[in-house]
C-alpha positions as a Markdown table, in Angstrom:
| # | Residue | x | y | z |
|---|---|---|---|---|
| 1 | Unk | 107.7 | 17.9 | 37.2 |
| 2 | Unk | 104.4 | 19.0 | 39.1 |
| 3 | Unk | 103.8 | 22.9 | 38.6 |
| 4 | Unk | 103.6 | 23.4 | 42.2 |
| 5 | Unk | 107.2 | 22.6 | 42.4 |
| 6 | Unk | 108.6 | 25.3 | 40.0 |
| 7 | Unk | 109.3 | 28.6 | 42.1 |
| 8 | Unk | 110.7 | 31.3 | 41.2 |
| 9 | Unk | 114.2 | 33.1 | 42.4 |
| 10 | Unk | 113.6 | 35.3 | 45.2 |
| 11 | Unk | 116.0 | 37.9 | 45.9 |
| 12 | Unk | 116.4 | 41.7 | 46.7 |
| 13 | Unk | 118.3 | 43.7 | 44.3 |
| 14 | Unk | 120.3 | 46.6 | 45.1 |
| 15 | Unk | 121.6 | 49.6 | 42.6 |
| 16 | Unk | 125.2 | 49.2 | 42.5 |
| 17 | Unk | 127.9 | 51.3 | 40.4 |
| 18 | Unk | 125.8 | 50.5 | 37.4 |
| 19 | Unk | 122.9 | 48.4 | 36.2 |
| 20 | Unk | 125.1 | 46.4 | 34.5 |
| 21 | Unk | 127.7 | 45.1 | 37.5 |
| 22 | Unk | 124.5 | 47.1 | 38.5 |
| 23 | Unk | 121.5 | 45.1 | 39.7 |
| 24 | Unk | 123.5 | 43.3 | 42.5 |
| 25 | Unk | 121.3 | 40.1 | 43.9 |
| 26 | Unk | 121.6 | 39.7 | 47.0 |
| 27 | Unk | 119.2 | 37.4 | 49.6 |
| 28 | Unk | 118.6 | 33.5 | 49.8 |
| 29 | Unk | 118.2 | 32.4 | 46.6 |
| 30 | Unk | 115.7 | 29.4 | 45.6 |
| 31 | Unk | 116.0 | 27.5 | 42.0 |
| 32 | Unk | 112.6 | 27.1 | 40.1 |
| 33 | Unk | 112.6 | 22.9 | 41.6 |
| 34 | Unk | 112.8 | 24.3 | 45.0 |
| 35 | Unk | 110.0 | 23.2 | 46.1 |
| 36 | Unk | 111.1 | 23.8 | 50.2 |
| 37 | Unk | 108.8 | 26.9 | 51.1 |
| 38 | Unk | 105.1 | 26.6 | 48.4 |
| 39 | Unk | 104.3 | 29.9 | 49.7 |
| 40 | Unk | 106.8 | 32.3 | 48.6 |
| 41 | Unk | 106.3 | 32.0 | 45.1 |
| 42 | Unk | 105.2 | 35.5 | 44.0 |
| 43 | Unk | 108.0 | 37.6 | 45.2 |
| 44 | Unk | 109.0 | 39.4 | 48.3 |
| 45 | Unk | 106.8 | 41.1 | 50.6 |
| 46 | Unk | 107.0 | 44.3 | 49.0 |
| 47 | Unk | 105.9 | 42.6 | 45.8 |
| 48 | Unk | 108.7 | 44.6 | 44.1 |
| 49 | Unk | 110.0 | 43.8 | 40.9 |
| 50 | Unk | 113.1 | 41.7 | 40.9 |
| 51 | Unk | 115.8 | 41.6 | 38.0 |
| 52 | Unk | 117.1 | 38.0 | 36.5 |
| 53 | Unk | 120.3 | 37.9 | 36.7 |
| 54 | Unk | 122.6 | 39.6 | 34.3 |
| 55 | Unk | 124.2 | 37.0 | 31.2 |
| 56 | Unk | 127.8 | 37.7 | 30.8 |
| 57 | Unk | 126.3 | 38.6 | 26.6 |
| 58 | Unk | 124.3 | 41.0 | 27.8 |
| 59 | Unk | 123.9 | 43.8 | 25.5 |
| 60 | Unk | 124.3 | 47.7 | 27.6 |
| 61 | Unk | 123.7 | 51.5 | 26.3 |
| 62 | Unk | 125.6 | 54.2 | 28.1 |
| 63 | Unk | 125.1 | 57.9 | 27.6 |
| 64 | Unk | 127.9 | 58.1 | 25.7 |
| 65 | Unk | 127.0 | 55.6 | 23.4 |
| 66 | Unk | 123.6 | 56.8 | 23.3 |
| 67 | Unk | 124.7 | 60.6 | 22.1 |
| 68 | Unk | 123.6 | 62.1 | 25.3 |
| 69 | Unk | 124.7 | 64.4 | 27.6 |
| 70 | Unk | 124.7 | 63.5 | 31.2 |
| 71 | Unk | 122.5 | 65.2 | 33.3 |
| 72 | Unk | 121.2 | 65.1 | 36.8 |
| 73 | Unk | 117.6 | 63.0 | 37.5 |
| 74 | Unk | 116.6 | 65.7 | 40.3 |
| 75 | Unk | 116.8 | 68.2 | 38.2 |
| 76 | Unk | 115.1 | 66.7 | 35.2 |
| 77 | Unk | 111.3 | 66.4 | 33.6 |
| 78 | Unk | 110.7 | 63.0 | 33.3 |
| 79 | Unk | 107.3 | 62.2 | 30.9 |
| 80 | Unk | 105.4 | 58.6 | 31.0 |
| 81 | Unk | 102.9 | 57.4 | 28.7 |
| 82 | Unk | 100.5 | 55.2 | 29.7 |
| 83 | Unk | 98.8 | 53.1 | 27.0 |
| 84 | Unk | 96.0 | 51.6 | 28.1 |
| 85 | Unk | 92.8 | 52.9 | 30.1 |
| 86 | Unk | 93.3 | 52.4 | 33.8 |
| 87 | Unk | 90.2 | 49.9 | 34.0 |
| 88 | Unk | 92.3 | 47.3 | 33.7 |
| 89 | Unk | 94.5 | 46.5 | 37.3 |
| 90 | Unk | 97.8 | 46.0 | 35.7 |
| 91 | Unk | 97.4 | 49.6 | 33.9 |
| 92 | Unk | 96.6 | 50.8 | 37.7 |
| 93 | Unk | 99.3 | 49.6 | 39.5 |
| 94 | Unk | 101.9 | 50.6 | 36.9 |
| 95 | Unk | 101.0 | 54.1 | 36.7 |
| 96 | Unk | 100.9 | 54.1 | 40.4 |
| 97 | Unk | 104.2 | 52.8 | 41.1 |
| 98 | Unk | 105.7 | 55.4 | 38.4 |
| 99 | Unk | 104.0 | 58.4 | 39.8 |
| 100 | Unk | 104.9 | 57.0 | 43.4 |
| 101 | Unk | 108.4 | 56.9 | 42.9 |
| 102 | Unk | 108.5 | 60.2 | 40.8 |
| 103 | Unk | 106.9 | 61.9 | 43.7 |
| 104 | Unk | 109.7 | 60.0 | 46.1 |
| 105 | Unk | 112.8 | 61.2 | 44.5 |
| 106 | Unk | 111.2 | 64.5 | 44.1 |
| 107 | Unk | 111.3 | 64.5 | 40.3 |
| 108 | Unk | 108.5 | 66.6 | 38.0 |
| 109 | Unk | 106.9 | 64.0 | 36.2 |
| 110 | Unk | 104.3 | 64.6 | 33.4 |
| 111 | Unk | 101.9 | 61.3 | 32.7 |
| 112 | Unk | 99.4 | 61.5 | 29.7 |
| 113 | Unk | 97.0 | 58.2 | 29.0 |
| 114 | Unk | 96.7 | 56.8 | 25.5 |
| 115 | Unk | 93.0 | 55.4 | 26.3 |
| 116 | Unk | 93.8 | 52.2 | 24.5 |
| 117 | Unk | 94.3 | 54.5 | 21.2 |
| 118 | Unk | 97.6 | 54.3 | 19.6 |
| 119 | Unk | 97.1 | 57.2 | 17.8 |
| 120 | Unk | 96.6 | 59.6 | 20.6 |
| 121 | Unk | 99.8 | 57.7 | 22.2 |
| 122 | Unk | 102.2 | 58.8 | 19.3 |
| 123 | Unk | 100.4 | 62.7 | 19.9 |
| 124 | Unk | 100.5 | 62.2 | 23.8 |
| 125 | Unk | 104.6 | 61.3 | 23.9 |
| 126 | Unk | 105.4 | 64.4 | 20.8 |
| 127 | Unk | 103.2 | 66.2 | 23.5 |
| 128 | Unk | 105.1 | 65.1 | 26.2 |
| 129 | Unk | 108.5 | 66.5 | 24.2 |
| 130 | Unk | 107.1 | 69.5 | 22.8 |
| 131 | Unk | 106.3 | 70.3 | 27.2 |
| 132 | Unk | 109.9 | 69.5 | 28.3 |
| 133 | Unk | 110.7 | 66.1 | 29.1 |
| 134 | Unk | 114.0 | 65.6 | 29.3 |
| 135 | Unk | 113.6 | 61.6 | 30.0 |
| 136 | Unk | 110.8 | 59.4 | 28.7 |
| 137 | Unk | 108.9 | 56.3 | 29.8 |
| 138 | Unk | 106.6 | 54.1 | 27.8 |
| 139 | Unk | 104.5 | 51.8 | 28.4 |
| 140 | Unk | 103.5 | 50.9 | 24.6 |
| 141 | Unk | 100.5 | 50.1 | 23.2 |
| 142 | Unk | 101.5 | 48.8 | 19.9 |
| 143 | Unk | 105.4 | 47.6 | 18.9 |
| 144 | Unk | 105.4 | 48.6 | 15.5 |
| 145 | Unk | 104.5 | 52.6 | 14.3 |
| 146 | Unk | 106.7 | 54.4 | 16.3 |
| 147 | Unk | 108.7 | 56.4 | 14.0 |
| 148 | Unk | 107.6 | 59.9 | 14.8 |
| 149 | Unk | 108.2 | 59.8 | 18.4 |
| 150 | Unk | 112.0 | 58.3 | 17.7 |
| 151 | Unk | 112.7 | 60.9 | 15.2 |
| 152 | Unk | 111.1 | 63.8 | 17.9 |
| 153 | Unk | 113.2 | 62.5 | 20.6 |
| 154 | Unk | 116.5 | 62.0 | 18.8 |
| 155 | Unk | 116.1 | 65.4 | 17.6 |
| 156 | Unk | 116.4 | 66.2 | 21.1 |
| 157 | Unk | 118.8 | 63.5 | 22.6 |
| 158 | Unk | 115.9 | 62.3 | 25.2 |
| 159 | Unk | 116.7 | 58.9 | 26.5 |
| 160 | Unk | 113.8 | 55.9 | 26.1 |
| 161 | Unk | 112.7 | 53.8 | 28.2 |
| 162 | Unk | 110.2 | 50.9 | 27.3 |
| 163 | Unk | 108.8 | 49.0 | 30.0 |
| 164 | Unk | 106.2 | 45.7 | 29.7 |
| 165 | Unk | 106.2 | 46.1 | 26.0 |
| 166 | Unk | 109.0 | 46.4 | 23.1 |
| 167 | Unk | 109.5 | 48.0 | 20.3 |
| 168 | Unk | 110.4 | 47.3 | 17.2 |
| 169 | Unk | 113.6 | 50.0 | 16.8 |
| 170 | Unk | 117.3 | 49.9 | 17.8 |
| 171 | Unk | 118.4 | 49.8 | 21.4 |
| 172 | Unk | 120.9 | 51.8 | 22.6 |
| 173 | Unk | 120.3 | 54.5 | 19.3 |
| 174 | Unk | 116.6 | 54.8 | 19.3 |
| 175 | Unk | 115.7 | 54.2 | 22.7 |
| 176 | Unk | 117.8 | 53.2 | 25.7 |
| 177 | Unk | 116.3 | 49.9 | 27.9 |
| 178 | Unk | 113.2 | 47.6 | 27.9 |
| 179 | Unk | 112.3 | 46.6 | 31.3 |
| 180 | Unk | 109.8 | 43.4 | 31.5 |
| 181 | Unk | 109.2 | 40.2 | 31.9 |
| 182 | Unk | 110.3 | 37.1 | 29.4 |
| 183 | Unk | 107.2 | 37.0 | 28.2 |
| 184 | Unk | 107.6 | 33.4 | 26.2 |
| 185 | Unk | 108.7 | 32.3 | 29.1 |
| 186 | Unk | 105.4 | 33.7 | 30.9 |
| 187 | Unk | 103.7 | 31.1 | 28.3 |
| 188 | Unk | 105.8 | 27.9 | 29.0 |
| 189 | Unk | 104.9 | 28.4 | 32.6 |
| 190 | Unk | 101.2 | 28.8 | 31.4 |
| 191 | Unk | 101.1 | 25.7 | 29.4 |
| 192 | Unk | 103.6 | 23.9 | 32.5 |
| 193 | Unk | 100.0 | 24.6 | 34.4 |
| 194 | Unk | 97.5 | 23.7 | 32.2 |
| 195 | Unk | 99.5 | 20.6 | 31.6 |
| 196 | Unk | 98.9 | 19.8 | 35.1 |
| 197 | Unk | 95.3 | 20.9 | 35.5 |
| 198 | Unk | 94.3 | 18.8 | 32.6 |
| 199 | Unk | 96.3 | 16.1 | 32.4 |
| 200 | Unk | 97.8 | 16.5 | 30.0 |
| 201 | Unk | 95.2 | 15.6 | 27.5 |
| 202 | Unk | 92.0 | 17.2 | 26.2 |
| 203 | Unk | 91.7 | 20.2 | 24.0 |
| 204 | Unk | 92.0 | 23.8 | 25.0 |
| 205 | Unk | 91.3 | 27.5 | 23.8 |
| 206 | Unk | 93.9 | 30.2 | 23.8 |
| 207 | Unk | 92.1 | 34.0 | 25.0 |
| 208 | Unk | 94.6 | 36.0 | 22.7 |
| 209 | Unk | 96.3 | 39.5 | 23.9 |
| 210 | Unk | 96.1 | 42.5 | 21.5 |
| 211 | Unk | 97.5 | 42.2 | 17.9 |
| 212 | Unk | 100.1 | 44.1 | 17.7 |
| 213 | Unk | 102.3 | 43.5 | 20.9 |
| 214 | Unk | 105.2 | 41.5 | 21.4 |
| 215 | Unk | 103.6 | 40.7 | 24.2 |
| 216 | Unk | 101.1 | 38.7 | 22.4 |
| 217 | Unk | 103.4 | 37.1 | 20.5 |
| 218 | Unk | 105.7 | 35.7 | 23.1 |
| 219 | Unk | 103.2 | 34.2 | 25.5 |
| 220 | Unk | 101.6 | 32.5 | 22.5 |
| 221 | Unk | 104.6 | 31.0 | 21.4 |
| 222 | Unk | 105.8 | 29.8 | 24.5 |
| 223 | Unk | 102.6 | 28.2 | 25.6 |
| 224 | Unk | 102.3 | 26.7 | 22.4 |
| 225 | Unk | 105.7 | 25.2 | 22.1 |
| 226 | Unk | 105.4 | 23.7 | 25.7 |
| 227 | Unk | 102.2 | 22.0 | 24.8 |
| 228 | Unk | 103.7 | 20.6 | 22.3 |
| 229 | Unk | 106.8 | 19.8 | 23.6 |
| 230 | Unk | 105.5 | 18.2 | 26.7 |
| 231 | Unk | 101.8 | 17.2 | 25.8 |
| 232 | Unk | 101.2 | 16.2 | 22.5 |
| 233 | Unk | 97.6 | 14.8 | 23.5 |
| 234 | Unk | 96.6 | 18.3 | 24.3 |
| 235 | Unk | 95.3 | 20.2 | 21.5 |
| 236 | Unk | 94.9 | 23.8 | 21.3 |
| 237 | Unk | 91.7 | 23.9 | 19.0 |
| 238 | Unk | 90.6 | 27.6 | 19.3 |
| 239 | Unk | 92.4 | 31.1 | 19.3 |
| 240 | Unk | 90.4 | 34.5 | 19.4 |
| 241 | Unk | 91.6 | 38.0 | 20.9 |
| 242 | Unk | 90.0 | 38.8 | 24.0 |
| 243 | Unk | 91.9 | 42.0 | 23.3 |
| 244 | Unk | 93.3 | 41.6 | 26.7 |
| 245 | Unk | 89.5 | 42.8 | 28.4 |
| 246 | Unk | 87.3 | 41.5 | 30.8 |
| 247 | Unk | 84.4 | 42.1 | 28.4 |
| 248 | Unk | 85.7 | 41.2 | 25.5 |
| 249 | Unk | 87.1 | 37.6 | 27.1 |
| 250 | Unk | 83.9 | 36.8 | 28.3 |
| 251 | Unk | 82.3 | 37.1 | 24.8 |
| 252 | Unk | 84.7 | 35.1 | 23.1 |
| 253 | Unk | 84.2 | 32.6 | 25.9 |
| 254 | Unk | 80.5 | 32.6 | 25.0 |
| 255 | Unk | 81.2 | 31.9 | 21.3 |
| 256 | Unk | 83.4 | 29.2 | 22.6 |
| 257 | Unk | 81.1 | 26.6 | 24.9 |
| 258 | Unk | 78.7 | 27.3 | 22.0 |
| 259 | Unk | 81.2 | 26.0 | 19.0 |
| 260 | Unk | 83.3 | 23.6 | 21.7 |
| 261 | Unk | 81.0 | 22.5 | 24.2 |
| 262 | Unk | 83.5 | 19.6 | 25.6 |
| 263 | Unk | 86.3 | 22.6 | 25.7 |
| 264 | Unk | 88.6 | 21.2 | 28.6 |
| 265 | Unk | 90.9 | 24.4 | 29.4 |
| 266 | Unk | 91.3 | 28.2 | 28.6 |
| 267 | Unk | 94.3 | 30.0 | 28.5 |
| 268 | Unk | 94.0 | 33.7 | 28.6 |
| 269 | Unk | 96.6 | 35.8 | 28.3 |
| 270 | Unk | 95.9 | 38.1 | 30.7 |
| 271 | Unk | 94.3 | 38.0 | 33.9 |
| 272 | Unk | 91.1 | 40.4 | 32.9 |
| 273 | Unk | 90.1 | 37.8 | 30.3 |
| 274 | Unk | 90.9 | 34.7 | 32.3 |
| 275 | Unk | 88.3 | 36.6 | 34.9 |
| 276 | Unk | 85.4 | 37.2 | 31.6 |
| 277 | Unk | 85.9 | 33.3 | 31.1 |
| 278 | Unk | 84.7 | 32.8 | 34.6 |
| 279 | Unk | 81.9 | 35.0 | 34.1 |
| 280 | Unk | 81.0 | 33.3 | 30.8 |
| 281 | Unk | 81.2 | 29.7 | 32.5 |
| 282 | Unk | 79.2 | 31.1 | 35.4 |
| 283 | Unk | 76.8 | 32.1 | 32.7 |
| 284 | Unk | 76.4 | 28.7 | 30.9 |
| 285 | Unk | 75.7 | 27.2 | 34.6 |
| 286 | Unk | 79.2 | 25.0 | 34.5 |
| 287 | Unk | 80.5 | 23.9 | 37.8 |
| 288 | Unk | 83.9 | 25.8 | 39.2 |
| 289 | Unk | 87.3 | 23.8 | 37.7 |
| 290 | Unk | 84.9 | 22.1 | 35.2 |
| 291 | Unk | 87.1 | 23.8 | 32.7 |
| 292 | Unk | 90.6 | 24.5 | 33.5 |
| 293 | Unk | 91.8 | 28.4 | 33.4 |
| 294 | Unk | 94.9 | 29.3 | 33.2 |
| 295 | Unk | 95.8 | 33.1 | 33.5 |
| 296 | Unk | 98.9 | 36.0 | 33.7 |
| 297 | Unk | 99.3 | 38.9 | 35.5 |
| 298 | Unk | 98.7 | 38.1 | 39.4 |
| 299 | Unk | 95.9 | 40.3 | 39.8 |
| 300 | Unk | 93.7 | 40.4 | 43.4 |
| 301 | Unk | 90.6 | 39.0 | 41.6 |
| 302 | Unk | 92.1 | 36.4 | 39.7 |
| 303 | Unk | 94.2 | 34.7 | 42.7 |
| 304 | Unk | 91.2 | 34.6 | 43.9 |
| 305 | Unk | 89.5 | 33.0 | 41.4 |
| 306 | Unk | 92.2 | 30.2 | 42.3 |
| 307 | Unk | 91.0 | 30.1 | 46.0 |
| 308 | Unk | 87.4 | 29.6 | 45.1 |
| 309 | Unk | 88.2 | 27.1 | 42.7 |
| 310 | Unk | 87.5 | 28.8 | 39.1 |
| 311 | Unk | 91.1 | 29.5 | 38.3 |
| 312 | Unk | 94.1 | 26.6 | 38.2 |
| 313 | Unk | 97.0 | 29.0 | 38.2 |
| 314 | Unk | 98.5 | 32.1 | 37.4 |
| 315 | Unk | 101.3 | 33.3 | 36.3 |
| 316 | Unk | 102.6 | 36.9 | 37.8 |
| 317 | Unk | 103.8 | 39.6 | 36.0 |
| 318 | Unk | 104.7 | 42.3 | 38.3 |
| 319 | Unk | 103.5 | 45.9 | 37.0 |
| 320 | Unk | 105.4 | 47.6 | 39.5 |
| 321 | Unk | 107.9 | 49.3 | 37.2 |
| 322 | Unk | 108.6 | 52.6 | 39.5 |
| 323 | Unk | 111.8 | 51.5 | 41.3 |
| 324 | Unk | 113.4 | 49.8 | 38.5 |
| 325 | Unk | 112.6 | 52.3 | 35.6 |
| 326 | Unk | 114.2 | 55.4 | 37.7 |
| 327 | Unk | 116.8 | 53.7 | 39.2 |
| 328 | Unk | 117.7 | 52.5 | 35.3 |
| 329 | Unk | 117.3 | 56.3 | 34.3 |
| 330 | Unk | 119.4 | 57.2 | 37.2 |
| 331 | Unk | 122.4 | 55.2 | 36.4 |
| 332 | Unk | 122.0 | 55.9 | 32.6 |
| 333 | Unk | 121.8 | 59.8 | 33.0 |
| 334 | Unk | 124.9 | 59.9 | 35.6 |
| 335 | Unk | 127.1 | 58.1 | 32.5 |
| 336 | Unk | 126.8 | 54.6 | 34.0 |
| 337 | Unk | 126.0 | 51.6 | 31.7 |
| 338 | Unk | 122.8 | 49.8 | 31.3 |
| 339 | Unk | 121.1 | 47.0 | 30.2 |
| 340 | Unk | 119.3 | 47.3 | 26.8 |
| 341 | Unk | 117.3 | 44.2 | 28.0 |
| 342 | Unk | 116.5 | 44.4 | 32.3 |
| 343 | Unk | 114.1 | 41.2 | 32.2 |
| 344 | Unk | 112.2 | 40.6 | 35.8 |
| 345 | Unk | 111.8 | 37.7 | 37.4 |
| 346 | Unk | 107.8 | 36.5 | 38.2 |
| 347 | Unk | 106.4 | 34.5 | 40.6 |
| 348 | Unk | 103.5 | 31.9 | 39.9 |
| 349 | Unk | 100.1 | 31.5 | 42.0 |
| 350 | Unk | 98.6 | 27.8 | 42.2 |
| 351 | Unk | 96.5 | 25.7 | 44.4 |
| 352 | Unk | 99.2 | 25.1 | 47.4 |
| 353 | Unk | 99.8 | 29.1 | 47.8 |
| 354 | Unk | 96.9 | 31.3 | 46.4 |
| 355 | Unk | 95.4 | 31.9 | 50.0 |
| 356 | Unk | 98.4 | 32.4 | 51.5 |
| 357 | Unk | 99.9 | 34.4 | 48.6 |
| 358 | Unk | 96.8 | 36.6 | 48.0 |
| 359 | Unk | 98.1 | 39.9 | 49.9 |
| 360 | Unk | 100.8 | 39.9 | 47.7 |
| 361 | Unk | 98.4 | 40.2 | 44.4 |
| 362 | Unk | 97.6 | 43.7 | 43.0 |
């Protein structure tokens, strides 16, 4: 099945009685083989994040449950910890979309950035407690190490919630709800388009995320067990963290055309090191779509790069975590039941909607 096939579901989701019975879909709904409307691939409009809906096994937290009191969002502090410096596009739009939303509801918010340091993170979120908030959101840096802040915040009852990373603790005891995207997932629908660009056949390089992320992890794995699955003649022959930056990607990418010279595709796990391939390739005078990239995130620049021919595809992962992250605290602090996993679904950029789709990038 051709890549350019696969969409996406496209719905609008509404905040019923909770988030369990709670993210209602409602809308024309497409299956991933509809392949009726090429352009619509990356979401609504309003590029907002859209829940996958609900299995009946799915795992929920209530306040109850959690050992908290219910208490009312207007009213509250709510604190967000940003991980990452705000170079990077994704880390813009997230932190945007939070403070938006904060500032719509009318709810004190207090944001503190982590600078890509995950030991100023763990001080910035004790910070964050030791100032008043009564409700916390995370955007972590690292899944593992988070001890201190869990032991802080149960002290004080204050609800979690994790959003584009995991981790590793107890839902529903130590913090309340991820919200993100299935991130193996992200990489079978990588490898789905690399498959196509290539062939099929060749050998390819994998631009690594961050150690240290479940993020990482998962879009490894899946892109990995999808190559394999489905092209055996396409070998992955390289792996080296481009510590998911622009700068960093294009020196590995460098290193790369010098050691593998006949390299036939990249896959970078996100978007900024998809774009320092390009600038690498640019550099060693190759030709656009000599080498196939493959990217995720669904940045401006990078659906771009599929427009003027650098890029094959893209898969999106929507950073706009504002809506979904309050209305999830909203529901949990009023005593209704959540989700301890809210996975989003993403849309995917290629060749047949890139120009049209490009407004819709962040």
């Amino acid at each position: 099945m051709k890549l350019s096939a696969v969409r996406r579901t496209t719905t609008t989701t509404v905040l019923a009685a909770s988030l369990v019975g709670a993210l209602a879909l409602s809308g024309c709904a497409k299956s991933e083989d509809d392949n009726s409307d090429k352009s619509s691939s990356a979401g609504e409009k309003d590029s907002g994040q859209v829940v996958a809906t609900p299995g009946a096994d799915d795992k929920t937290c209530d306040i109850t449950q959690f050992g908290g009191e219910k208490i009312d969002l207007k009213s509250a502090t709510v604190g967000f910890s940003q991980s990452e410096k705000e170079a990077n596009p994704f880390r813009i739009a997230e932190t945007a979309s939070i403070k938006a939303e904060a500032q719509e509801r009318g709810i004190k918010l207090l944001s503190a950035n982590a600078q890509t340091q995950f030991s100023k993170q763990i001080s910035d979120v004790q910070d964050l407690i030791a100032k008043g908030a009564d409700l916390l959101v995370i955007a972590p840096l690292n899944s593992d190490g988070w001890g201190p802040v869990l032991r802080s915040a149960a002290a004080k009852k204050i609800p979690i919630v994790t959003i584009d990373r995991k981790i590793n603790a107890t839902a529903c005891k130590d913090y309340v709800s991820f919200i993100g995207s299935d991130f193996i997932e992200q990489g079978k629908r990588a490898a789905d388009q690399m498959i196509e660009a290539t062939g099929g056949k060749g050998e390819v390089a994998i631009l690594l995320g961050a150690a240290g992320n479940n993020v990482t992890t998962e879009r490894t794995k899946g892109f990995k067990d999808q190559i394999a699955a489905k092209a055996p003649e396409l070998k992955v022959v390289f792996e080296q963290t481009g510590e998911f930056a622009r700068e960093k990607g294009q020196q590995v990418t460098e290193q790369l055309i010098q050691s593998n010279p006949g390299i036939n595709g990249i896959y970078a796990e996100n978007d900024e090191m998809g774009l320092g391939a390009v600038n690498a390739l640019k550099g060693a005078g190759k030709k656009a779509g000599a080498v196939k990239i493959v990217t995720v995130d669904g940045t401006r620049n990078a659906v771009q790069g599929i427009v003027d021919g650098w890029i094959s595809g893209v898969v999106e992962s929507n950073p706009r975590f504002g809506p979904l992250a309050f209305q999830t605290l909203d529901a949990f602090t009023k005593g209704e039941k959540v989700a301890q996993d809210i996975v989003i679904q993403d849309g995917a950029y290629t060749p047949e909607n890139a120009k049209a789709d490009l407004g819709k990038a962040f």
